[in-house]
N, C-alpha and C positions, 0 to 999 in steps of 0.2 A: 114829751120828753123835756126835764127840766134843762137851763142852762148851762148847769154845773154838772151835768152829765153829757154836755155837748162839749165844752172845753176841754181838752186835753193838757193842757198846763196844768189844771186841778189834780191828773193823778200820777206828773212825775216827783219822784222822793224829794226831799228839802238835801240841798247840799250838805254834805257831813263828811270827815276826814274817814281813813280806809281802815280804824281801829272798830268804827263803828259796826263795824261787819262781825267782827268776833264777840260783841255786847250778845253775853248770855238770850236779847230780848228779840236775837234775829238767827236763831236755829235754822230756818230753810236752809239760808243762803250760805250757812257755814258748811251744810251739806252738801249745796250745788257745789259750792268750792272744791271739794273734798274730791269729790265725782272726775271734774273735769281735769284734776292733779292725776287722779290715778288714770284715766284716759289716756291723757297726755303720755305719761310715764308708759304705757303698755306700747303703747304707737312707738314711741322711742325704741324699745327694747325689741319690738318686734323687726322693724325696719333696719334695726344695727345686723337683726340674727341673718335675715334674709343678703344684705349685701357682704355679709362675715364672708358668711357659705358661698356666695356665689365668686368670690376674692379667692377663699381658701380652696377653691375646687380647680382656678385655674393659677392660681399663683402657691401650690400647695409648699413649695419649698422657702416661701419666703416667710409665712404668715403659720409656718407651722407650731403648734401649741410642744414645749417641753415634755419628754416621757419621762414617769416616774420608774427609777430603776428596779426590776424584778429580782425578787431574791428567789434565786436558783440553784438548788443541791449541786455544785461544784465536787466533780471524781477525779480526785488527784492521780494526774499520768504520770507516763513516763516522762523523763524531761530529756532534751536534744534531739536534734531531726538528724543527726550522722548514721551513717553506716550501722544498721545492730551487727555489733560480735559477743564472740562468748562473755562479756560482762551482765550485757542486758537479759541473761540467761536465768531462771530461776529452777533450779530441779527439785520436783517433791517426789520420792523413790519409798511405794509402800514398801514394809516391811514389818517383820514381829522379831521379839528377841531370839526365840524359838529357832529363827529361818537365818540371824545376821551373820553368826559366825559361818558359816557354811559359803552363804551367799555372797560375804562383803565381800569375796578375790573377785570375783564380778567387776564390782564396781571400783577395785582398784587398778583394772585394764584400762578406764577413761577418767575416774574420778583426777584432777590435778588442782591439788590446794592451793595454787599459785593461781589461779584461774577462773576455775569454775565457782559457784554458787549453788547451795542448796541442801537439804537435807533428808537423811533418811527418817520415816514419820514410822516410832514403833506403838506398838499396843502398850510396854505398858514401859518404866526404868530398868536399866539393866542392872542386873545382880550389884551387891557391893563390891564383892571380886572379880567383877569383870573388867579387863583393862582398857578402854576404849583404841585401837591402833590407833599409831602415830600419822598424819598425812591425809584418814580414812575420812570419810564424808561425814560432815558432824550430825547428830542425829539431833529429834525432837520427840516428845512421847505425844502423842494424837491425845484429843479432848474425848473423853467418855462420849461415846456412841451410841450404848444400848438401851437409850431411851427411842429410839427407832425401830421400826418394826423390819423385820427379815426374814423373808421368805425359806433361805437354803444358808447363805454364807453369812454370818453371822459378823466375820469381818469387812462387808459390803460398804457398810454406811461409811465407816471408819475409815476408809481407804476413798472411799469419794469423795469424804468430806480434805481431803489435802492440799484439794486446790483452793479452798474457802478459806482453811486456816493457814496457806501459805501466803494469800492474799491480806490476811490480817495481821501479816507482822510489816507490811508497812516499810518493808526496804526499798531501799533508794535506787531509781533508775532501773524498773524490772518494766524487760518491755513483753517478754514471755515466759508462760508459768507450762514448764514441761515434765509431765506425768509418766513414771516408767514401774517397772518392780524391781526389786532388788535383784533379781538373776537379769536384770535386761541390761545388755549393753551398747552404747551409746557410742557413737563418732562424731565426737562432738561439733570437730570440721566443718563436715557435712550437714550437721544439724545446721548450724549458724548459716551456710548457704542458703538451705531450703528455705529458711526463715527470714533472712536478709530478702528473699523476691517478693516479701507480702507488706505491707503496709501496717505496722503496727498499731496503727493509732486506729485500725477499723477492727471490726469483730470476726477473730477466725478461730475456725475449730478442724486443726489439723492434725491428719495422722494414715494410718491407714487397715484394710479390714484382715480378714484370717486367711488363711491358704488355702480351709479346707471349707468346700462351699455348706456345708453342714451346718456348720458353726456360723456363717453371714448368717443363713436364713433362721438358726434360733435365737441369733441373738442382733440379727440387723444387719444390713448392709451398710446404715448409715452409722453404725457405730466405731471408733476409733479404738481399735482393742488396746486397753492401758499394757499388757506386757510388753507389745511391740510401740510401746509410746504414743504419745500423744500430745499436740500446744496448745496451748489457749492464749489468745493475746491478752493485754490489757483490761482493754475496757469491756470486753466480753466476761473476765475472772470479773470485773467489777459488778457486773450484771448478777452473775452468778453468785456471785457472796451474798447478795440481796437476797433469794429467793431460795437457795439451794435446801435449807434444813425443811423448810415446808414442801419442797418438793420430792425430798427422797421418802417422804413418807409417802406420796402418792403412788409411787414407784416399786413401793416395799417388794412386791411380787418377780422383781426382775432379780433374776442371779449374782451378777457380778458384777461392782463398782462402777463400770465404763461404759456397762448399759445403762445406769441410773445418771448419769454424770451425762450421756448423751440424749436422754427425755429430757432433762433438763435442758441443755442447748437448745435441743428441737423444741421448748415450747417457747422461749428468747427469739425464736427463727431465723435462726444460723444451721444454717447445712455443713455435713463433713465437707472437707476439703483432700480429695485422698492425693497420698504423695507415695510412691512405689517402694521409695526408699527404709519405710519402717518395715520391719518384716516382725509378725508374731510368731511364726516358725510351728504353728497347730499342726503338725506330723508327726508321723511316728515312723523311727527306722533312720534312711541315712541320708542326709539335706546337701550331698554331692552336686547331686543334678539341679538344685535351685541357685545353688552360689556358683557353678560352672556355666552357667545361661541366665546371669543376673539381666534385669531390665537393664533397657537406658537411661539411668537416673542415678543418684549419685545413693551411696550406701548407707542409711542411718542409725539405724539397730537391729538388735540381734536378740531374740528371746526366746525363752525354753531349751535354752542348750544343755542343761541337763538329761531333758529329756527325749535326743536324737541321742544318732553315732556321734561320736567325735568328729569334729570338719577335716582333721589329717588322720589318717590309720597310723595306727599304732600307735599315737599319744594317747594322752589324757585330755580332757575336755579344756581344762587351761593352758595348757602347754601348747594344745593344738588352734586355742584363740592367739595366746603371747605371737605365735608366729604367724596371725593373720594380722598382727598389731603391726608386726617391721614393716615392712611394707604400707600399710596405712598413712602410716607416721610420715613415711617419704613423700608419698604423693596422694593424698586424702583424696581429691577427686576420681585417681583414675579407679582404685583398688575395686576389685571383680568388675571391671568395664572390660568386654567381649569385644573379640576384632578377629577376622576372618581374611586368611589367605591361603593360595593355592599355591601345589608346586605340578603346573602342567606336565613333562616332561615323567614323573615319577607317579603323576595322578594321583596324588596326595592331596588332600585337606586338613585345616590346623584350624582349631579353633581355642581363643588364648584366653582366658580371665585373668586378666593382669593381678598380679599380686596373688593369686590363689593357684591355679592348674592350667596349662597345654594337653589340651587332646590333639593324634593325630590320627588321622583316618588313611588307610592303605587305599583308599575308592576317592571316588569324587561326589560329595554331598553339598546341596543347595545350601545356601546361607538361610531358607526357611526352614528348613531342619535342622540346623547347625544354631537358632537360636531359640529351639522348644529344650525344654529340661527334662534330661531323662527321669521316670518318676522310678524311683529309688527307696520312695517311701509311702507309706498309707497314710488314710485319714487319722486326724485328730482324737474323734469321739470314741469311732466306730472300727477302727483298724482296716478300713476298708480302700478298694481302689481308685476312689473317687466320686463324687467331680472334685474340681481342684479350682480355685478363680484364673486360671492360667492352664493353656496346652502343654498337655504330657506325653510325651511321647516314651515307649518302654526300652530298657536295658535287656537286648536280646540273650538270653539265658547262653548261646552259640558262640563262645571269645571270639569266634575267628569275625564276629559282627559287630564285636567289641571295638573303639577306639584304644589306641596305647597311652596310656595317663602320663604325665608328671607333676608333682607337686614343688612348688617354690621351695628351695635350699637357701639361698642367699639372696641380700638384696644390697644396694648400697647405690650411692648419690654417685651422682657425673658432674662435676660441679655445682652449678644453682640452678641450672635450668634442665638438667637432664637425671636417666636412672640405670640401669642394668641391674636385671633379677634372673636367675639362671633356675631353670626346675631341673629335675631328678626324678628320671621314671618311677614308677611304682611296681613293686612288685605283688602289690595284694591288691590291686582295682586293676580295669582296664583287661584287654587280650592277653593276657597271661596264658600261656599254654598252648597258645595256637601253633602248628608248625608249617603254615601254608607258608610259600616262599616270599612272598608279598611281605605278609606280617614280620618272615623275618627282617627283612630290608629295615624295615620302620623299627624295631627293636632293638637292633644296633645304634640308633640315636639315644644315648644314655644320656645326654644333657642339653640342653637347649637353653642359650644367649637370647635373652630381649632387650632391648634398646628403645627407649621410649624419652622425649620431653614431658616433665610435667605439663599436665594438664590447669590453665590459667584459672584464678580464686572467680572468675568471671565466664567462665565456660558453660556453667548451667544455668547463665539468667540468657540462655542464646537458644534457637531452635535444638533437640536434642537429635543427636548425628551417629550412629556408631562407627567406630575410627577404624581403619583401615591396619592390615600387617602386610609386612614383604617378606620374602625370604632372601637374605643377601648372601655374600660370595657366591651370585648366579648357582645357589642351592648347595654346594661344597660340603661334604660331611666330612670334617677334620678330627679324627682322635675320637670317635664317636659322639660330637659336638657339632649340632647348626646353629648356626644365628638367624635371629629374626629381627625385623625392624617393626616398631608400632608410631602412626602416624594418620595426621589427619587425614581425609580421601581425597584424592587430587580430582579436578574436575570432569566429568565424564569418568570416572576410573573404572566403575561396575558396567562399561559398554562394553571392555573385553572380557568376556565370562570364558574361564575354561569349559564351558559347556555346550560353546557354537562351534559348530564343525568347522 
């Protein structure tokens, strides 16, 4: 081995400054360069990522990175968390021209221009000579419909669709959209209670089903029948204006507007919300026995009253509502609320619908019988006896088994917190005829004093209770006049039963 391959001096490079590295004549070492920059550089980035993570995992509030804000479909609500009253009301009342003059006295038993909101949605503008009444509920003519398919009602889609285009006009502070028909009528009161207990800003679909069980099972149990009304909150009508025209097509096959309008609901997955108060009134014949053993719930509407009896004998079907209105007006909450007292001594039983009728009974009958409703009337479809979604008990064809009827004559205020409403037997309902000595006792009672406190705007957001009656002046029949008192039940009050030995 030569010498100059044993010296190691021989093969370190000649000193030279650090340009010389970049001289086109030294390629390797520009690429070892290269190499070890990006090396470096990866170690760096890696090493930042690992201690970021391992900072951001335990210190995640401090070191947390800025969100980018999401743009999200904003559905303009209602505005204000107060109290809903009749402002926040929005009523869409189908109707056709065909049906409005007829119809509109209806709607002029609750409609109040100072007040309420909403309109009636016709098929198509009313004539040029027709005068729109002064006061009446202002209408709209509904958007062409018959680009949808229908099975039977030709006016289905059109009437369903009410609640989409009542949603489209975009009024201010509507916190529910309530669906009725033009014969339906409304206590508005009562409405605004029932609806004040739910939360508007969540999704509800309230109302309630038919009378005659026929009718639930052809067309739903979960359906809210639109005669006897029906609410939709908010953000629920907003859901539903979204979807509604492509759904009534899927629907086409279903009868009547309130079925289509509730497949809808049910495919959103909102369940009915049933409230006792709406009544559809699907009977035929005479709806005595349902408004004389009203639930305990507060009374919301009324529909198909053309087609029962009149609710008093011997009126007319308006005449016979205006005088279920007096009374309303005074005390919204109490009107057809049931209350139950005995007169031991005479072995009498009273059973009272405030505002409507007193029955008395010459016997002594359970307050479980005392609040079944005599059925008076047949099924809806089928003219038949039943079933009925509620216990019926029958009107023994025997007067002497008959209670002796009065219907309300007069009603008026007792200052602010109280009422007195006086009924007036009947001579065409009730035991008319009977001449047993009993019956006669009780038919010398030509009039009957009720004395009652309003019932407070805050009574049906509480357990529901039905209220107690007494018989005052220790029973005293003056001038063919008793009095009655109505009043909450005192504690224990139903331990004394006239029915314990």
């Amino acid at each position: 081995m030569s010498r100059a391959r044993m010296d190691p001096s021989r093969d370190l490079p000649k000193p030279s400054n650090s340009k010389s590295l970049l001289k086109p004549e030294a390629p390797g070492e520009v690429l070892a360069l290269c190499w070890r920059i990006t090396w470096l550089s990866c170690l760096v980035v890696s090493i930042s990522i690992v201690l970021y993570s391992a900072f951001t995992t335990r210190e995640s509030h401090r070191f947390r990175l800025p969100e980018l804000p999401r743009t999200r479909a904003r559905i303009r609500g209602p505005e204000g968390t107060g109290p809903t009253n009749i402002s926040h009301v929005l009523f869409g009342i189908g109707g056709s021209v065909h049906t409005w003059r007829d119809r509109s006295r209806y709607s002029s038993l609750w409609w109040d221009p100072n007040s309420t909101r909403g309109f009636v949605w016709l098929d198509e503008k009313p004539a040029k000579g027709f005068s729109w009444p002064e006061g009446s509920i202002p209408y709209r003519v509904s958007e062409d419909a018959t680009r949808f398919k229908s099975s039977s009602s030709k006016s289905a889609p059109r009437i369903a669709r009410i609640v989409l285009e009542s949603f489209r006009l975009e009024l201010p502070d509507v916190r529910w959209f309530v669906m009725g028909d033009d014969d339906t009528v409304f206590f508005t009161q009562n409405l605004v209670r029932v609806l004040a207990k739910y939360d508007h800003r969540q999704m509800w679909y309230i109302g309630g089903n038919s009378e005659s069980v026929e009718q639930d099972l052809m067309h739903g149990y979960g359906t809210a029948f639109g005669g006897g009304g029906f609410a939709i909150s908010y953000p629920l009508a907003a859901e539903l204006a979204a979807m509604l025209d492509g759904c009534l097509n899927r629907y086409w096959y279903f009868y009547g507007s309130d079925e289509r309008v509730r497949s809808c609901v049910r495919e959103i997955g909102v369940p009915l919300t049933v409230e006792r108060g709406f009544h559809q009134i699907d009977i035929r014949g005479d709806p005595y026995g349902i408004l004389a053993a009203h639930p305990v719930a507060p009374l919301v509407s009324l529909h198909h009253l053309d087609d029962v009896d009149p609710i008093f004998p011997d009126r007319t079907h308006i005449d016979a509502l205006k005088a279920l209105m007096d009374p309303y007006r005074i005390d919204p909450a109490r009107i057809l609320q049931q209350s139950f007292c005995y007169d031991p001594k005479r072995k009498w039983s009273i059973s009272i619908s405030w505002g409507y009728t007193v029955q008395i009974y010459p016997s002594l009958v359970t307050p479980i019988e005392l609040e079944i409703p005599f059925q008076m009337f047949k099924t809806w479809r089928t003219w038949g006896d039943g079933p009925f979604l509620f216990n019926t008990r029958p009107m023994s064809p025997d007067r002497c088994s008959q209670p002796v009827i009065y219907f309300v004559d007069t009603v008026r205020e007792e200052g602010w917190t109280g009422s007195l409403t006086t009924y007036r037997r009947s001579d065409s309902k009730g035991g008319r005829g009977c001449k047993r000595a009993d019956y006669a006792r009780v038919s010398a009672v030509q009039n009957i004093t009720v004395s009652s406190m309003k019932m407070g705007s805050d009574y049906w957001n509480k357990a529901p209770r039905r209220q107690c009656c007494e018989i005052m002046d220790r029973g005293s029949i003056r001038s063919g006049s008793m009095r009655i008192g109505v009043r909450k039940c005192r504690a224990h009050e139903m331990r004394a039963s006239p029915f314990d030995p």
